[in-house]
N, C-alpha and C positions, 0 to 999 in steps of 0.2 A: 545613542543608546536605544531610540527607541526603532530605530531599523533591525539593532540585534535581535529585541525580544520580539518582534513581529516575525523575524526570521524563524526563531526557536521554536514560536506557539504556530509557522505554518509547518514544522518539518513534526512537531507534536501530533498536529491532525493526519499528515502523512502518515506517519507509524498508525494511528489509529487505525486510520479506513484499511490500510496494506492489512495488517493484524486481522482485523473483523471480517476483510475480505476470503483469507486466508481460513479462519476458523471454519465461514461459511462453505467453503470450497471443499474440506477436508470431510466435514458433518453430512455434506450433501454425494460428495464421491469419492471418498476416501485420501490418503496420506498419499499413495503413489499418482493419485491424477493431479497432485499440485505441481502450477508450474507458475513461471513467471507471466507469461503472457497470459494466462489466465484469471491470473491476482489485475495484470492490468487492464483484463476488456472489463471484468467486474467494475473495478472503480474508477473506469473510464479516461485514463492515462495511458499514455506508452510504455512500454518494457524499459525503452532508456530512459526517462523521465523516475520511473522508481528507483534505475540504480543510481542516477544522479543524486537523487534526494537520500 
């Protein structure tokens, strides 16, 4: 049990940071320059790793 919710609270921070990275991206250059690889050099992850997650 305690592997699921350590699971859950890291895919929670995920969504966080992907989210906040995403608001930040959209505030600073608009809706059309978001993209995936940009949401991941932001929060310093790979493009496959956020679709994994």
């Amino acid at each position: 049990m305690v592997g699921k919710k350590r699971r859950e609270n890291e895919k929670e921070k995920m969504r966080k940071l992907i989210l906040n990275a995403s608001v930040k991206i959209i505030l600073e250059e608009g809706y059309d320059k978001l993209s995936m690889r940009k949401i991941a050099d932001r929060i310093e992850y790979s493009a496959t790793t956020i679709y994994l997650k």
